[in-house]
PAVEXVO-865915 format. One record per residue (C-alpha): x, y, z; residue number from 1; residue in one letter. Coordinates in pm, whole numbers, plus 50000, padded with zeros to 5 digits. Layout:
+-------+-------+-------+-----+------+
|  east | north |    up | seq | type |
+-------+-------+-------+-----+------+
|     X |     Y |     Z | NUM |    a |
...
+-------+-------+-------+-----+------+
END
This chain:
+-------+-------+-------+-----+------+
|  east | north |    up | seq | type |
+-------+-------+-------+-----+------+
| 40706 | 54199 | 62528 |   1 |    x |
| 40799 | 54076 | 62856 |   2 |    x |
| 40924 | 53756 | 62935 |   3 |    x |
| 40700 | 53521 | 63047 |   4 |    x |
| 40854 | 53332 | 63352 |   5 |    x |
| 40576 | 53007 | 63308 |   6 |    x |
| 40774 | 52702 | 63329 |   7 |    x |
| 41081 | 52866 | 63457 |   8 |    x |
| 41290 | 52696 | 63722 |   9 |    x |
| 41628 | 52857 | 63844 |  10 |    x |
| 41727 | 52434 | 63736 |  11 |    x |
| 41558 | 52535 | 63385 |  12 |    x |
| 41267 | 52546 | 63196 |  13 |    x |
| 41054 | 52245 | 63278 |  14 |    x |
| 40877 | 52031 | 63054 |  15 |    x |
| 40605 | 51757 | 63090 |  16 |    x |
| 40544 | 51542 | 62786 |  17 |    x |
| 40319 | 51268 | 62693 |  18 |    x |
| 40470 | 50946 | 62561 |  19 |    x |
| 40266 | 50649 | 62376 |  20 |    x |
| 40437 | 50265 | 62462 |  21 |    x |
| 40318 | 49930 | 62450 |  22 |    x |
| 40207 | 49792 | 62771 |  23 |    x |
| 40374 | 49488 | 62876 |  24 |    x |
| 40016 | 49330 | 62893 |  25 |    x |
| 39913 | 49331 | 62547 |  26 |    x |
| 39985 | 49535 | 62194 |  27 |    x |
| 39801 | 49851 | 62302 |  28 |    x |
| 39926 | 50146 | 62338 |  29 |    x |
| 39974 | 50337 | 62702 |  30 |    x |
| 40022 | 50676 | 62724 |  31 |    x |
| 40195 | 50816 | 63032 |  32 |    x |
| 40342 | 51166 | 63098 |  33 |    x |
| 40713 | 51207 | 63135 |  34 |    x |
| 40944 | 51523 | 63259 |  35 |    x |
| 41231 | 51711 | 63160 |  36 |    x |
| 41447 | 52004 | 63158 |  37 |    x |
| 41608 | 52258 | 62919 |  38 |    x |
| 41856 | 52496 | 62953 |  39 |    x |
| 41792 | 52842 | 63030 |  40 |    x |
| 42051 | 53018 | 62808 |  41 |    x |
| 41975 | 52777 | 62525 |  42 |    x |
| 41611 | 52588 | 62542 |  43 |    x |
| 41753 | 52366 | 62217 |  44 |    x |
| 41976 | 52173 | 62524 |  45 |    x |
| 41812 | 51884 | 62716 |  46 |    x |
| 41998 | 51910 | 63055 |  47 |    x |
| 41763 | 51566 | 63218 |  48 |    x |
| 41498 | 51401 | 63057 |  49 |    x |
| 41357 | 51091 | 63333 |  50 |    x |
| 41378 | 50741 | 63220 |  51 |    x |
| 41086 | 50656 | 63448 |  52 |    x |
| 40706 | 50833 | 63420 |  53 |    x |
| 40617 | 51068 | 63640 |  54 |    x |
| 40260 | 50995 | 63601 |  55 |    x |
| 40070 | 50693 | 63416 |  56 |    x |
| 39716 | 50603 | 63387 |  57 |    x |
| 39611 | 50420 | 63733 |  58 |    x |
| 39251 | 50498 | 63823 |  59 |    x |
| 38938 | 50383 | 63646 |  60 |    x |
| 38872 | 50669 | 63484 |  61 |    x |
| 39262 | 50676 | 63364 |  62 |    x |
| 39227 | 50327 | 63215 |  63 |    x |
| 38862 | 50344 | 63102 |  64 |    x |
| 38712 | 50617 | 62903 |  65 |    x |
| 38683 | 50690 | 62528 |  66 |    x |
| 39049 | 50485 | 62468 |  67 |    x |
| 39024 | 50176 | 62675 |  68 |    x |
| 39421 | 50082 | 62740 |  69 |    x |
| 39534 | 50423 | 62948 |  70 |    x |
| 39586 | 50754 | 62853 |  71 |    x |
| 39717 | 51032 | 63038 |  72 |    x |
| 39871 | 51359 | 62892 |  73 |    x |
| 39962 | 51685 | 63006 |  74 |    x |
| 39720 | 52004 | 62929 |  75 |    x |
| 39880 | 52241 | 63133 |  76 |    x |
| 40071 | 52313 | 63452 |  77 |    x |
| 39996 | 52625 | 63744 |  78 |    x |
| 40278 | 52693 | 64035 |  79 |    x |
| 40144 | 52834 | 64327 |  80 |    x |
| 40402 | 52858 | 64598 |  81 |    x |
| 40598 | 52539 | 64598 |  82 |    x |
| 40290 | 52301 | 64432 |  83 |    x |
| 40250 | 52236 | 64093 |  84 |    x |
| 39925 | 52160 | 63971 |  85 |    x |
| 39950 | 51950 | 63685 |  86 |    x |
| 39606 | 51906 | 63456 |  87 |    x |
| 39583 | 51664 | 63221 |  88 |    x |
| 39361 | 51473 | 63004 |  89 |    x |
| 39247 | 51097 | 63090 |  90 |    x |
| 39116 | 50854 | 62882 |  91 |    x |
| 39006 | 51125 | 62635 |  92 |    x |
| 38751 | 51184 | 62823 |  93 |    x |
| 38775 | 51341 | 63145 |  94 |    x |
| 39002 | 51642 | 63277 |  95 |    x |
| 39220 | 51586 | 63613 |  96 |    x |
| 39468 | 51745 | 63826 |  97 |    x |
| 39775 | 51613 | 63987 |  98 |    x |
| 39994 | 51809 | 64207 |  99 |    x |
| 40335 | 51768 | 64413 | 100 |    x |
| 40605 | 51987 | 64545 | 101 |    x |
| 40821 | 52168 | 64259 | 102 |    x |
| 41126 | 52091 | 64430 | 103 |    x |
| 41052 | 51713 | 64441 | 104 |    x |
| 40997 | 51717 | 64138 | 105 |    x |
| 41329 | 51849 | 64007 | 106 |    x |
| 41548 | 51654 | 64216 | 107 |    x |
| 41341 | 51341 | 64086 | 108 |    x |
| 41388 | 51455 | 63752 | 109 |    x |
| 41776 | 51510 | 63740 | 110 |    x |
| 41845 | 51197 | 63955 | 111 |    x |
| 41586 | 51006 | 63731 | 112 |    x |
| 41747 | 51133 | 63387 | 113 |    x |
| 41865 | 50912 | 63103 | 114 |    x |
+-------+-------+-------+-----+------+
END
């Protein structure tokens, strides 16, 4: 097999994640998308993991759909050049796509970490 270089960053192998947490507003659950990244020589190692969201649900259709209190989760991420697309689920109901510079995102990520 060869190695499959998805998610590979010469920082390390990046990793969006959904987390659920009550909103401040009421006892619902929110569910935003967080970032992190794992060593190369040993993916078991979390080298940053950010404290704050990278993306949570905003729009209407992020805050209104089949789950009523905001969801948004990662489904899958594409790199072409220096943007990464990021697709992702909203409201369990309706597919998206985010994107931003790769390089932004890593330096937001380690300066961001817990």
């Amino acid at each position: 097999c060869k190695r499959a270089d998805r998610g590979v960053h010469q920082a390390g192998f990046l990793v969006l994640k959904a987390s659920a947490m009550p909103a401040s507003w009421d006892d619902n659950y929110v569910y935003r998308i967080g970032a992190c990244l794992l060593s190369l020589e040993d993916p078991t190692v979390v080298l940053y993991r950010t404290r704050h969201f990278i993306l949570e649900p905003e729009t209407e259709i992020e805050r209104n759909g089949l789950y009523k209190w905001g969801v948004v989760f990662p489904t899958g991420i594409v790199l072409r050049d220096k943007t990464l697309f990021v697709y992702y689920g909203a409201s369990d109901q309706w597919c998206c796509v985010a994107t931003c510079n790769i390089d932004e995102l890593i330096t937001f990520i380690k300066t961001d970490s817990k």
